[in-house]
N, C-alpha and C positions, 0 to 999 in steps of 0.2 A: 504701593508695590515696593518702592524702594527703601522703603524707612523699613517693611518689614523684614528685607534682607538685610539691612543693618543693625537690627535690633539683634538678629542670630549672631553678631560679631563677624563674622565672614569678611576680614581685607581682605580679601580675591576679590571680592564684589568692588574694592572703591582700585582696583587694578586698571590702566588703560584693557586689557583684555577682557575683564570681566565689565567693566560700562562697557564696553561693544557687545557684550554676549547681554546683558540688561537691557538693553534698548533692545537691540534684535526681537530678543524675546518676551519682554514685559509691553514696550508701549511702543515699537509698529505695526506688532499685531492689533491693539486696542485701537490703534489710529488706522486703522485700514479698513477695519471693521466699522468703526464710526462712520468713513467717509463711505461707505458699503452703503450700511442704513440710509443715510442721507441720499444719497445718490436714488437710489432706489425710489425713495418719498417724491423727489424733485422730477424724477423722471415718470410717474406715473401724475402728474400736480403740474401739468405748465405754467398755470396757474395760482397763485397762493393767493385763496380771498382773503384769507385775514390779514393782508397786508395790501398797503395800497398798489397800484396796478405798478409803478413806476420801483418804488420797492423789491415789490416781487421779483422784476427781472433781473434788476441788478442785486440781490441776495443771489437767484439762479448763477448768475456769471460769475460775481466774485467767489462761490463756493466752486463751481468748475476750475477755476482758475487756480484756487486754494488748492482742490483732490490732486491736481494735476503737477505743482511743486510739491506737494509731499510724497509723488511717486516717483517725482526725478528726486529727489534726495535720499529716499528708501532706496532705491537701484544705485544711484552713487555711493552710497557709502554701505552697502552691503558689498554690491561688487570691486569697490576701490577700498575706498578710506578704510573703513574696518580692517578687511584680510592684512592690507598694509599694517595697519595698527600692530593687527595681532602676532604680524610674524615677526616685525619687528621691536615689540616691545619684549618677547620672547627671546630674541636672540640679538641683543641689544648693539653686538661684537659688527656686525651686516650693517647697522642702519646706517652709518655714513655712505656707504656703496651704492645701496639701493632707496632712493629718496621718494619721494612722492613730491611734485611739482607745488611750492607754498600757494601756487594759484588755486589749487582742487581744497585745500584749507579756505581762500580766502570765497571760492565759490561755493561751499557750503554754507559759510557763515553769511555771503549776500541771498542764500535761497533761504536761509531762518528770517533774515529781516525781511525778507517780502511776506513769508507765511505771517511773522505777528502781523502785519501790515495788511492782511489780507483777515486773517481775526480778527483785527480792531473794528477793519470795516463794517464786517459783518456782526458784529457785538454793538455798532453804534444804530445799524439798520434796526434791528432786532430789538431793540431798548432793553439794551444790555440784558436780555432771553427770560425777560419778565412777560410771564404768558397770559389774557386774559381767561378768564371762565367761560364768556361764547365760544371760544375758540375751539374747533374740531379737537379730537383726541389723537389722530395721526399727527396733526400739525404740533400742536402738544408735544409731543412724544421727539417730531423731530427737534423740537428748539430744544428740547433736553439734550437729544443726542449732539447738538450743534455744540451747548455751555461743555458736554463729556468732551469732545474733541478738543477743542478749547483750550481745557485743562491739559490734558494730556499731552497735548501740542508743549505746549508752555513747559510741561515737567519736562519731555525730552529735549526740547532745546536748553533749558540751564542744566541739566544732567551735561551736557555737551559741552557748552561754554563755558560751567564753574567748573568743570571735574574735569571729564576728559582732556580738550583742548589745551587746557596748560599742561597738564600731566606731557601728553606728548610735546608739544613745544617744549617744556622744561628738560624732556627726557633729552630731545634732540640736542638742545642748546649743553646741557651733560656730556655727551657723546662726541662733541667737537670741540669741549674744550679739553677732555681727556686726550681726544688724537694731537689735537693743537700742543699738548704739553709733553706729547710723544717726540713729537719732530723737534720739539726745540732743545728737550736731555740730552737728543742725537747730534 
């Protein structure tokens, strides 16, 4: 997805505004979707035989556990972080006035480390989503869906951490030393 928007040349795309409009639009819909599929498997499967009994449940919980930070961080940073981003990387003149709390930065960044935290697990349950051949073809289908999410997972958080995240901190730490060099000409 995103190599293919940069293969077009498109800097807007490597913009603090344009990663928020990438994500938005490329990978939490794929990631919502995936945890959709899933959900659906596990909720009709209380049960997963092809996995041991002890397994099964804790694959169930830690995937709940998982759907459930990735919806608080989707609604965070759609409704916070992002708009924030975009209006103030746009009107760069404001962002010292109107700041977003460095806490809602460092609580996104602890709700990433639990999601890998919470894929690892489930990739170590899983034997790393190497599926046998007995194995049903829904169950099949969902351990693929599980390696999709995974991925995907994975791309938008370094999308965030390598790209975004400095971009803005960078942009900020720009913005205060410009006002900072204001006050002291004065």
């Amino acid at each position: 997805m995103f190599l293919n928007k940069l293969d077009n040349g498109s800097k807007a795309v490597l913009s603090p505004a344009g990663l928020c409009d990438l994500i938005q639009t490329d990978y939490q819909p794929e990631i919502i979707s995936s945890c959709t599929l899933i959900e659906q498997y596990l909720n009709s499967h209380a049960y997963i035989n092809e996995l041991p009994s002890s397994d099964s449940e804790v694959v169930q919980l830690l995937f709940r556990k998982l759907d459930d930070e990735i919806q608080h961080l989707v609604l965070k940073e759609s409704g916070i972080v992002f708009p924030f981003i975009k209006k103030n990387y746009q009107n760069t003149k404001k962002s010292t006035e109107n700041k977003v709390d460095p806490k809602v930065f460092d609580s996104v960044q602890h709700t990433q480390q639990t999601i890998i935290g919470l894929t690892q697990n489930i990739r170590k349950l899983l034997n790393n989503y190497v599926v046998k051949s007995s194995w049903s073809k829904e169950w099949k289908q969902c351990v693929s869906e599980m390696f999709s999410l995974e991925n995907h997972v994975f791309q938008w958080i370094h999308i965030e951490q390598s790209l975004l995240y400095p971009k803005v901190t960078n942009l900020k730490i720009a913005i205060h030393k410009k006002h900072n060099r204001k006050e002291t000409l004065n």
